[in-house]
N, CA, C and O atoms as a printed pandas DataFrame, in Angstrom:
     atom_number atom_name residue_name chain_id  residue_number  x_coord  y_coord  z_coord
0              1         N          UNK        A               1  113.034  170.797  100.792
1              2        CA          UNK        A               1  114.087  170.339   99.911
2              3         C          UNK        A               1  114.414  168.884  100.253
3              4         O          UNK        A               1  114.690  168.631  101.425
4              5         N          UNK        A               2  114.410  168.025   99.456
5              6        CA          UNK        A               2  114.749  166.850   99.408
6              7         C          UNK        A               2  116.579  166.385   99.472
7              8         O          UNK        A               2  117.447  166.973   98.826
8              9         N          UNK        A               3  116.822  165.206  100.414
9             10        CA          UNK        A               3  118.160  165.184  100.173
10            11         C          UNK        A               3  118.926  164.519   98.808
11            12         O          UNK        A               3  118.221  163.535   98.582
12            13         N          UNK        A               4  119.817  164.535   97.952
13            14        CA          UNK        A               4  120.303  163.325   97.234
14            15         C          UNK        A               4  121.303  162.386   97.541
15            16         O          UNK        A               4  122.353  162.572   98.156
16            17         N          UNK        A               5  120.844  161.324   97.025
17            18        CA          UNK        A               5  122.238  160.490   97.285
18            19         C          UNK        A               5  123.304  160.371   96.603
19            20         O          UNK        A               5  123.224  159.928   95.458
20            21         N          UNK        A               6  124.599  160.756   97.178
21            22        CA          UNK        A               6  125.797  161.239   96.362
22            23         C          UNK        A               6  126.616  160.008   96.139
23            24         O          UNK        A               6  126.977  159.366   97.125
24            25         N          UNK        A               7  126.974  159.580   94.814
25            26        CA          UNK        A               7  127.943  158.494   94.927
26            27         C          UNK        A               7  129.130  158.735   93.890
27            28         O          UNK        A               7  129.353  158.473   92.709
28            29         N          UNK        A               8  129.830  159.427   95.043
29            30        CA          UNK        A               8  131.179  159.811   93.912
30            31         C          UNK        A               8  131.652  158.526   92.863
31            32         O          UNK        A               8  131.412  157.383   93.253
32            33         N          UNK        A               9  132.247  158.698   91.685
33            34        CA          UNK        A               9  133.172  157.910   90.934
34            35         C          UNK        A               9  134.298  157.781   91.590
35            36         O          UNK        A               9  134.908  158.841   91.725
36            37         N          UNK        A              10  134.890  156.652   92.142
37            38        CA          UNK        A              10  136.206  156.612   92.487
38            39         C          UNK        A              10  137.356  156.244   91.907
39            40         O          UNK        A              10  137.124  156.130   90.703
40            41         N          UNK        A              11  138.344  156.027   92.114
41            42        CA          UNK        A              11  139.618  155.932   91.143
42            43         C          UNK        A              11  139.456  153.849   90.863
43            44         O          UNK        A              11  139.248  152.840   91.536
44            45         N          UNK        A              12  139.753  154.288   89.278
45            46        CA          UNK        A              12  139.673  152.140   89.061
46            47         C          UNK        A              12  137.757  152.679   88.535
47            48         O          UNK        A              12  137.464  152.838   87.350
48            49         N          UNK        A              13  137.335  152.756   89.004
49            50        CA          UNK        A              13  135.564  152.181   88.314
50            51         C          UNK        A              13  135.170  153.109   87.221
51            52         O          UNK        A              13  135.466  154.231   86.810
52            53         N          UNK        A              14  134.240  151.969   86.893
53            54        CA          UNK        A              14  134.197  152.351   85.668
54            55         C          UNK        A              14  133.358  153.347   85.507
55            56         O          UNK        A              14  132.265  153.187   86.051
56            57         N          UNK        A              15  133.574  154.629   84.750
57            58        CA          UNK        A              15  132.281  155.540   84.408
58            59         C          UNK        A              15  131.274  155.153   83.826
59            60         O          UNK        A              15  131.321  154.167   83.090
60            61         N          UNK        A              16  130.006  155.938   84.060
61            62        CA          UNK        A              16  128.541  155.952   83.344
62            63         C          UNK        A              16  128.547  155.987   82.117
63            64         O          UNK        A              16  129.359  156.723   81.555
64            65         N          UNK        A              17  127.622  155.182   81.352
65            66        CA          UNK        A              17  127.456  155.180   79.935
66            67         C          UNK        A              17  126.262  156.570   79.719
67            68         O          UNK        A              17  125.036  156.473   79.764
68            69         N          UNK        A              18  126.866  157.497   79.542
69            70        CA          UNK        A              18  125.576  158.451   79.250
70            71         C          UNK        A              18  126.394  159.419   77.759
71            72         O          UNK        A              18  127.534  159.445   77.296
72            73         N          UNK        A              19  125.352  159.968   77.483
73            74        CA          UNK        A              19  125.524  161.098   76.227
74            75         C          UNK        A              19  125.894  162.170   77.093
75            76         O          UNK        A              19  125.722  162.243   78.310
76            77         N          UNK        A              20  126.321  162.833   76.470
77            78        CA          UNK        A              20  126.165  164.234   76.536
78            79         C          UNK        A              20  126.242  165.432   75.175
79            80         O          UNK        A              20  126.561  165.090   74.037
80            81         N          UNK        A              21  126.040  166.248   75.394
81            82        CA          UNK        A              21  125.837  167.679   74.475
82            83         C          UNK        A              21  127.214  168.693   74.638
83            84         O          UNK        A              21  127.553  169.221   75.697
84            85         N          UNK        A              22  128.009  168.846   73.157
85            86        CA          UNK        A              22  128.727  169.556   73.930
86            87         C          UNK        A              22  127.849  171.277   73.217
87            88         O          UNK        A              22  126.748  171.491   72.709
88            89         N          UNK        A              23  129.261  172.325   73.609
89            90        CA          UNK        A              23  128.435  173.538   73.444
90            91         C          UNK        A              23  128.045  173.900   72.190
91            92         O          UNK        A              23  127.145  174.724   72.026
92            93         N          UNK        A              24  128.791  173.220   71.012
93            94        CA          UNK        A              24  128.147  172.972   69.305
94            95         C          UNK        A              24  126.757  172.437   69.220
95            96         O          UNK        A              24  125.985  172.940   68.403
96            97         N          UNK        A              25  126.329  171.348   70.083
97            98        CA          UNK        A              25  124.917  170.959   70.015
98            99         C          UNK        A              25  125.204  169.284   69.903
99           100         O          UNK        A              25  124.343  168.524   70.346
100          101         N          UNK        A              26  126.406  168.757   69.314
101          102        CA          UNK        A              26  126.801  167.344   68.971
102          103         C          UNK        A              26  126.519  166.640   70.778
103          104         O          UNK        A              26  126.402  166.942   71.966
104          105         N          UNK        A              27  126.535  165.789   70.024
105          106        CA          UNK        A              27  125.917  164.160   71.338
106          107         C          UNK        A              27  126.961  163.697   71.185
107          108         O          UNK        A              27  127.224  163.453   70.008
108          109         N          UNK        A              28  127.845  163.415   72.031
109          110        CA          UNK        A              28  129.295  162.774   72.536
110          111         C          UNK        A              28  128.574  161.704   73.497
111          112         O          UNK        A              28  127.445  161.869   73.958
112          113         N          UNK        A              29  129.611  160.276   73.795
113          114        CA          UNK        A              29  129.459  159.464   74.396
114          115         C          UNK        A              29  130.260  159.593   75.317
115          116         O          UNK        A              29  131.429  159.544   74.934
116          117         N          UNK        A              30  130.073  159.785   76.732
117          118        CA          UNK        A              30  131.498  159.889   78.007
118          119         C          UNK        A              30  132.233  158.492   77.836
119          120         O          UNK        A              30  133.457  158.476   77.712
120          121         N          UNK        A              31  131.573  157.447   77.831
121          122        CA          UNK        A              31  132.644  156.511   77.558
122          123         C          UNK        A              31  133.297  156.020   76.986
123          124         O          UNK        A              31  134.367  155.502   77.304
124          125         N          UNK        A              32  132.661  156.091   75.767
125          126        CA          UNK        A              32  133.470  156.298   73.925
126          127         C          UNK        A              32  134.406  156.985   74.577
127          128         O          UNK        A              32  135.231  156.237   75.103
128          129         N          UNK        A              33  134.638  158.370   74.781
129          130        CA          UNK        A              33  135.321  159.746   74.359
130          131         C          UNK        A              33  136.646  158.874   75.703
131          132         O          UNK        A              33  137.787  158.620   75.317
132          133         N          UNK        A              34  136.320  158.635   76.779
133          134        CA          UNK        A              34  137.431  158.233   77.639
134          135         C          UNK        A              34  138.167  157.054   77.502
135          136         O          UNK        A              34  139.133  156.644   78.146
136          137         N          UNK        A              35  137.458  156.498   76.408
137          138        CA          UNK        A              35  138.180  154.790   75.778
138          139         C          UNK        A              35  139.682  155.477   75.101
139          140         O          UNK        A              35  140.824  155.125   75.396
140          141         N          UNK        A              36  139.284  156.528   74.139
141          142        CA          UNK        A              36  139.743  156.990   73.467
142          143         C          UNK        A              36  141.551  156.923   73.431
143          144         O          UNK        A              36  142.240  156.499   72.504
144          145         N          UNK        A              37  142.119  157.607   75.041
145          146        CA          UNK        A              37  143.564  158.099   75.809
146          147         C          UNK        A              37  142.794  157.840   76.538
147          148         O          UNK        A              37  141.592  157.581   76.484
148          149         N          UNK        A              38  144.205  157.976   77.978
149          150        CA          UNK        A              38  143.958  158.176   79.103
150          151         C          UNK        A              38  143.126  159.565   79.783
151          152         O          UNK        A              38  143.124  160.623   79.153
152          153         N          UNK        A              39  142.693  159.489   80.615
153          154        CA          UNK        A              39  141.188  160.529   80.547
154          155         C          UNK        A              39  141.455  160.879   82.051
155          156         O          UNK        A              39  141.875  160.088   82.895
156          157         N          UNK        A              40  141.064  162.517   82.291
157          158        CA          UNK        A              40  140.137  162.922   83.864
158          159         C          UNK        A              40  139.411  163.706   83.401
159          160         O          UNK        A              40  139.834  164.466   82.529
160          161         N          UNK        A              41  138.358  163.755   83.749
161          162        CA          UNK        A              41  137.359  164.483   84.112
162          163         C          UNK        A              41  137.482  165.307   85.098
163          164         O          UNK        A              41  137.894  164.911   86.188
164          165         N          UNK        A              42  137.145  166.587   84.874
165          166        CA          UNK        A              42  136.605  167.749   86.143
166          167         C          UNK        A              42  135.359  168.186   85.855
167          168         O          UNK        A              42  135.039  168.514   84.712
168          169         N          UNK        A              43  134.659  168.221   86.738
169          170        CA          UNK        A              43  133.359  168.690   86.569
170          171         C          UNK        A              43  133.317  169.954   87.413
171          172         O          UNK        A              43  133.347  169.715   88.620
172          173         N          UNK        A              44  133.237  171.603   86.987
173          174        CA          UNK        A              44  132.935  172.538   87.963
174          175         C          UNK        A              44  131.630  172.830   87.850
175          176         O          UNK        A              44  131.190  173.199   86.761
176          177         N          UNK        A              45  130.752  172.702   89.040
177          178        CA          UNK        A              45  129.745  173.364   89.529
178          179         C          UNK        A              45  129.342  174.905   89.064
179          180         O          UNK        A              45  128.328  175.510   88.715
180          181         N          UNK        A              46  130.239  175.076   89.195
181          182        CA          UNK        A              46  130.543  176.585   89.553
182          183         C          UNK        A              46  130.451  177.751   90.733
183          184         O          UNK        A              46  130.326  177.148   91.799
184          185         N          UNK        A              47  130.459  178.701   90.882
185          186        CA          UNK        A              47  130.689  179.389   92.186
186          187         C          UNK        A              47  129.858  180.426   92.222
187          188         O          UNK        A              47  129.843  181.171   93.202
């Protein structure tokens, strides 16, 4: 197993310009969508 390199987002910087999919199938922009309001993100892994 290979290690990765983790580089959290920290508070102040700016997020990644990427797409994403939501569960309809539509392509959302994360940074469009957080321009939008004020924004957090949670991301669960899950358990």
């Amino acid at each position: 197993m290979t290690s990765m390199k983790i580089n959290p987002i920290s508070l102040g910087e700016t997020i990644p310009d990427v797409a994403l999919q939501t569960t309809n199938g539509e392509k959302i922009n994360l940074r469009k969508l957080a321009a939008e309001k004020p924004t957090m993100f949670i991301f669960y892994r899950g358990g």
